[in-house]
C-alpha positions as CSV (number, residue, x, y, z in Angstrom):
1,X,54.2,-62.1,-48.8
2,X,53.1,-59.2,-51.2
3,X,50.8,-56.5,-50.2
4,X,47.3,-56.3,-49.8
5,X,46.3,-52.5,-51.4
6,X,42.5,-51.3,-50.6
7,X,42.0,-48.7,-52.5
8,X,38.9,-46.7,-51.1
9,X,36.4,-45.2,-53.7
10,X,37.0,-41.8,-52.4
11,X,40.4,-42.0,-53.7
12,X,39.6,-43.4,-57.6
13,X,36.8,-40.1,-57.6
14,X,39.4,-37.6,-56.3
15,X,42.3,-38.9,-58.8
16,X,39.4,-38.9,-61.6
17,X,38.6,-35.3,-60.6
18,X,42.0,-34.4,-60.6
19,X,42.6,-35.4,-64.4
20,X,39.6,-34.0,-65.7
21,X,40.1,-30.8,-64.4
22,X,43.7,-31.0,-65.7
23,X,42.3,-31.7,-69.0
24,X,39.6,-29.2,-69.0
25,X,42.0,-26.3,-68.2
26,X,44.8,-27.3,-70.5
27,X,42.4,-28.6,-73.7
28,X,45.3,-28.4,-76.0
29,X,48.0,-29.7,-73.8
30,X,46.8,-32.0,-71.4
31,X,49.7,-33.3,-69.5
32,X,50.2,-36.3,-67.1
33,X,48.9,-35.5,-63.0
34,X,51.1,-36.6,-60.1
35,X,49.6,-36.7,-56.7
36,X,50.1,-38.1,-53.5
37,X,48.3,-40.6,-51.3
38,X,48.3,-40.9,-47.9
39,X,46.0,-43.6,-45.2
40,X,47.2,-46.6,-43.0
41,X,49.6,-49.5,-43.0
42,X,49.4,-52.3,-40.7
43,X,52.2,-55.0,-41.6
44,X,51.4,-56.0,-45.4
45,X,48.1,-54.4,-45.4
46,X,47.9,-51.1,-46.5
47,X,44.5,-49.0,-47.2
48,X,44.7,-45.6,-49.4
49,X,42.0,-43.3,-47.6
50,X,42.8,-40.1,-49.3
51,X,44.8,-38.2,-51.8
52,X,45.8,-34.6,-52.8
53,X,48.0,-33.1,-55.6
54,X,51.5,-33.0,-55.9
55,X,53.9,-29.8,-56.9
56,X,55.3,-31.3,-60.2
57,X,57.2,-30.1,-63.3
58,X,56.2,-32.2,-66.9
59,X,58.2,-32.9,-69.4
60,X,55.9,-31.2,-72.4
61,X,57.9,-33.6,-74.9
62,X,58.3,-37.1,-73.5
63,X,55.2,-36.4,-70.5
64,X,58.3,-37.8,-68.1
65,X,58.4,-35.8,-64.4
66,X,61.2,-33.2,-64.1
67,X,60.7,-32.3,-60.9
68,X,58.6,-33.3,-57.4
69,X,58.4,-31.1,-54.4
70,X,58.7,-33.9,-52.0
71,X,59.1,-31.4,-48.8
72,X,55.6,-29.7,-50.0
73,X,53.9,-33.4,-49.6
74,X,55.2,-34.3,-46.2
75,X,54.2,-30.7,-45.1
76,X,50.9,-31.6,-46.4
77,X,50.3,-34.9,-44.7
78,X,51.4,-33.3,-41.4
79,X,49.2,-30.7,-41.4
80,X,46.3,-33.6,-42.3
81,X,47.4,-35.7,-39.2
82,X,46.2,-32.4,-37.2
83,X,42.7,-33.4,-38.4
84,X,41.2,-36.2,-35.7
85,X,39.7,-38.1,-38.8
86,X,43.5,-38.5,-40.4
87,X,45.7,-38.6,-37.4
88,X,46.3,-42.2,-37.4
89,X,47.4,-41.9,-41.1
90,X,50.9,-41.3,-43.1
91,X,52.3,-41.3,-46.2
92,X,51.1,-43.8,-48.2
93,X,52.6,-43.7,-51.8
94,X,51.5,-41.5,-55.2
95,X,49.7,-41.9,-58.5
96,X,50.4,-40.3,-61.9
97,X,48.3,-40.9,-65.1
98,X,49.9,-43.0,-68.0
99,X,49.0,-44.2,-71.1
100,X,48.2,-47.8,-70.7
101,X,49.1,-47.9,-67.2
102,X,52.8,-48.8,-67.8
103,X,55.5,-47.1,-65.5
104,X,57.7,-44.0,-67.3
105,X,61.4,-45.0,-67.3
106,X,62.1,-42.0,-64.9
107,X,59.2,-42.9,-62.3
108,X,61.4,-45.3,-60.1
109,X,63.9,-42.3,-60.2
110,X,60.9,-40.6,-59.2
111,X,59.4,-42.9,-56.7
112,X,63.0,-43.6,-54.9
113,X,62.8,-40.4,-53.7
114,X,59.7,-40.8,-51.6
115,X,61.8,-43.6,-49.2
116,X,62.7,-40.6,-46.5
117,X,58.6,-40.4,-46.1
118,X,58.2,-44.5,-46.5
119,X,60.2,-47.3,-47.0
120,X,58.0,-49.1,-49.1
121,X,55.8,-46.8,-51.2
122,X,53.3,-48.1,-53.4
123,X,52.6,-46.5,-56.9
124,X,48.9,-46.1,-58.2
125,X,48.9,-46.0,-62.3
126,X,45.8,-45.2,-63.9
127,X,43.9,-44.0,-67.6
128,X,40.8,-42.7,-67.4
129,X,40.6,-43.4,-71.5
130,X,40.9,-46.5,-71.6
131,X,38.2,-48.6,-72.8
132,X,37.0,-51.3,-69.7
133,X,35.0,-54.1,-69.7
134,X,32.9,-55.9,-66.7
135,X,33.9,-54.2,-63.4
136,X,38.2,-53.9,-64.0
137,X,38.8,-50.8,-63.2
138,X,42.0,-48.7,-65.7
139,X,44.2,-48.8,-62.7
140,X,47.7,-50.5,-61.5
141,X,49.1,-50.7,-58.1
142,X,53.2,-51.4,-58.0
143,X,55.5,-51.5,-55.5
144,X,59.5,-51.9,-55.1
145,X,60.8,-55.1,-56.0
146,X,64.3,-55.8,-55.1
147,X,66.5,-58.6,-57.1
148,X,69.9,-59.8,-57.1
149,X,72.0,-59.7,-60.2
150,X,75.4,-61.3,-58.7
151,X,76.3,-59.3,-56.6
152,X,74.6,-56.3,-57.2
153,X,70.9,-55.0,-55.9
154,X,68.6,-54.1,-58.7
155,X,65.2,-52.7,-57.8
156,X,62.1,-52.3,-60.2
157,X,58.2,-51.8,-60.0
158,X,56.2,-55.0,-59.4
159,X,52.8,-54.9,-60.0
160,X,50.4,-55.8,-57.2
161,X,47.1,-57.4,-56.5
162,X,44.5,-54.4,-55.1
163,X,40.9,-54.2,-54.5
164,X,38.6,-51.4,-54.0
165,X,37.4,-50.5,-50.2
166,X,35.0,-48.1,-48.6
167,X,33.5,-46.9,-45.1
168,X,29.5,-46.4,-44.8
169,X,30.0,-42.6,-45.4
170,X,31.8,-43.2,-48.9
171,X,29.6,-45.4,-50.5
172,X,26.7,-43.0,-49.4
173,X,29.0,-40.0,-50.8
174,X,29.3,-42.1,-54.1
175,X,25.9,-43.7,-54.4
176,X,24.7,-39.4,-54.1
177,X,26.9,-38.6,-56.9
178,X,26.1,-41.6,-59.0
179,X,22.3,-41.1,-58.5
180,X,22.4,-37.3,-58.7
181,X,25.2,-36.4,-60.8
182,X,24.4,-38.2,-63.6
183,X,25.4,-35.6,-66.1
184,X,28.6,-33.0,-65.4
185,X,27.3,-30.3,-67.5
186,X,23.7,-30.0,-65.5
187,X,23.1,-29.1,-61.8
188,X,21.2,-31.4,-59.3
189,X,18.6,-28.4,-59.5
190,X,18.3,-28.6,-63.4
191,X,18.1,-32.5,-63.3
192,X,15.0,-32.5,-60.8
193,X,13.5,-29.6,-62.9
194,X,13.7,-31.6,-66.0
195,X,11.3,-34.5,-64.1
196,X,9.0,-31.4,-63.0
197,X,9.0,-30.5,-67.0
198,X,8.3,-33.8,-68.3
199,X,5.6,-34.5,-66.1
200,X,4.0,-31.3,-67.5
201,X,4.4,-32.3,-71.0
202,X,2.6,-35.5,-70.7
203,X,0.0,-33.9,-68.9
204,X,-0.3,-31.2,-71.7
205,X,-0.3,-34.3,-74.2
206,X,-3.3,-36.0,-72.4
207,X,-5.2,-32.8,-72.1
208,X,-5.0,-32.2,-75.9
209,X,-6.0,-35.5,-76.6
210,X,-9.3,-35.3,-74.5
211,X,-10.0,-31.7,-76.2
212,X,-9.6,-33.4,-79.8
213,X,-11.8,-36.8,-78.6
214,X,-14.6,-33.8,-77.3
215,X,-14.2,-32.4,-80.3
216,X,-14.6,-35.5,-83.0
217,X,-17.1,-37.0,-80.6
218,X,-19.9,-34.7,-80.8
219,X,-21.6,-37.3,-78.6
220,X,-19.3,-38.1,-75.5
221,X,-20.4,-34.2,-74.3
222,X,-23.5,-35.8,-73.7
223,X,-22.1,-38.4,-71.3
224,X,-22.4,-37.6,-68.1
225,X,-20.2,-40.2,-65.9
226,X,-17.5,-39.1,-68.9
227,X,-17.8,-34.9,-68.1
228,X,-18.0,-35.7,-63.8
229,X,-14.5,-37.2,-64.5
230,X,-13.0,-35.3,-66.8
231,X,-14.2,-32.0,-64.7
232,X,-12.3,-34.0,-61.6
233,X,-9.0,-33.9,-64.0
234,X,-9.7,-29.9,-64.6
235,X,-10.0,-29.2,-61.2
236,X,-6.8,-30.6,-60.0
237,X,-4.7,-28.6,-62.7
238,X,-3.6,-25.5,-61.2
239,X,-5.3,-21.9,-62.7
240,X,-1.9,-20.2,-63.3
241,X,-4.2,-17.1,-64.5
242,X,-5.1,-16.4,-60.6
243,X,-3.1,-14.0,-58.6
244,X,-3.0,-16.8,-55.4
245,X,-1.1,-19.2,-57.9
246,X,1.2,-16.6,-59.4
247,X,1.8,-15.4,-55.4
248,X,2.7,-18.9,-54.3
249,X,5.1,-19.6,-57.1
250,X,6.9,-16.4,-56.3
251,X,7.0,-17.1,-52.5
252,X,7.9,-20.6,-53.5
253,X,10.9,-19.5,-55.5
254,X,12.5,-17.4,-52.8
255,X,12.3,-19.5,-50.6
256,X,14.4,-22.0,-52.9
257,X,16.9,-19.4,-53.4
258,X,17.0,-18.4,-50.1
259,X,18.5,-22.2,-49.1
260,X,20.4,-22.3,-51.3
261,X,22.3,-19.2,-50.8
262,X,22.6,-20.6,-47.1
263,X,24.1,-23.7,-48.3
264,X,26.4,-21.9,-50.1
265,X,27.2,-20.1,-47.2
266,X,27.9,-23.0,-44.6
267,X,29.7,-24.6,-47.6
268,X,32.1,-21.2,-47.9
269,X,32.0,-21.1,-43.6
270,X,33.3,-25.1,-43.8
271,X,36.0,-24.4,-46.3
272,X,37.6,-21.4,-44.0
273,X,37.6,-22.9,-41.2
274,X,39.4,-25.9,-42.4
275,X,41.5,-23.3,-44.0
276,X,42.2,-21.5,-40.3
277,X,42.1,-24.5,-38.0
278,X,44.0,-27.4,-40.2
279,X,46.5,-24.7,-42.5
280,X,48.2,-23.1,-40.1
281,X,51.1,-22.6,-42.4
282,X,48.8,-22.1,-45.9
283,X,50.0,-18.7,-48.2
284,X,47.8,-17.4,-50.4
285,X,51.0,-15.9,-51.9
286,X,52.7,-18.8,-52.4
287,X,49.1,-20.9,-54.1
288,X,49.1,-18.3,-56.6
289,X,53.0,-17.8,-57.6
290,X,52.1,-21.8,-58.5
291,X,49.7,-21.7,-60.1
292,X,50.9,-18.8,-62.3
């Protein structure tokens, strides 16, 4: 019986994530990404509820994987058991970025070597540049396949059927992103800022066009029902020549900045106490000699 992969969508955004900010960082030479995954595995059915990055060296030549720190990703899926919402899960498997979604000659080397952490890990292929149609999705799952030549065991990557999972909290998560992140280079603030600046547009387009009809029909300032509703309109556009309005805007606009500068705080409060309470064994020291 082969397995049945659900891959949740938190998963496909943080591998996504991952490559992008691989490429936007190294713009000139963009290399493959290697991470890990980790969730649950109940006989045949496995679900992928999370992923992180993996300590890797590249190949710049051939894109193959020199290196994996294999000890640095089961210290990292202990110290996520410690949280209650991922004590129930374990290594899982890892996924690395290919061309066409074909497996490197080296990446069974590569993927024997996670058997110590599971004895039947799965391997996630994806390309975020490849052209899709319908709802397929650039991704391959594979696992170990074992076959008998003679006498002798040979093993390979067989790909796998998988489908695409989520809890009530994710598809809220991505529904957000997909609603309010339409655009990576703008801000939620600057896309609901852009509706406010519309709107005013095509109200400064309708006002000029009832200033030119006043204006090439001599007569209509005669009509009365015509001046009651067009004073109406006047009234309900704001006088931004008075001090109250210029007073409100300002109070208005600290305010603004004033939440948002406490979301940032209980954002920057979040991140260190997962830092304290669920890294016990993090070093700065060691993050930056990486990353260097």
């Amino acid at each position: 019986m082969a397995l049945q992969v659900k891959i949740h969508q938190v998963v496909i955004l943080n591998m996504c994530d991952h490559f992008t900010r691989n490429a936007l960082q190294n713009p000139k030479n963009s290399r493959r990404i290697v991470g890990a995954l980790f969730g649950t595995q109940v006989g045949r059915i496995v679900n992928v509820m999370g992923s992180f990055e993996a300590k890797v060296k590249v190949s710049g030549m051939t894109n193959e994987i020199d290196t994996i720190d294999y000890e640095y990703i089961n210290t990292k899926v202990q110290l996520l058991k410690e949280a209650n919402f991922y004590k129930d899960c374990e290594f899982i498997g890892w996924y690395s970025s290919l061309s066409n979604m074909e497996p490197h000659a080296k990446d069974l080397d590569i993927h024997k070597g996670f058997y110590p952490l599971n004895e039947n890990p799965i391997y996630i292929t994806f390309d975020p540049q490849k052209q899709i149609s319908g709802y397929d999705l650039p991704l391959k799952v594979f696992e170990t396949k074992i076959s008998t030549q003679g006498k002798d065991k040979a093993e390979s990557l067989s790909e796998v059927a998988h489908e695409v999972d989520a809890v009530k909290a994710e598809i809220i998560s991505v529904e957000h992103l997909s609603k309010n992140m339409a655009s990576s280079n703008t801000s939620l603030f600057a896309d609901n800022m852009s509706n406010s600046v519309n709107s005013l547009q095509i109200l400064r387009e309708k006002i000029q066009m009832l200033l030119k009809y006043l204006e090439k029909n001599p007569k209509a300032q005669q009509d009365a029902e015509f001046l009651r509703e067009l004073k109406e309109v006047c009234i309900n556009v704001p006088d931004k020549f008075k001090t109250d309005y210029r007073e409100d805007i300002i109070d208005e606009y600290k305010e603004t900045s004033l939440i948002n500068m406490l979301s940032s705080l209980l954002v920057a409060n979040k991140t260190i106490q997962d830092v304290v309470h669920l890294r016990p064994q993090f070093d700065i020291k060691s993050v930056k000699a990486y990353q260097d």
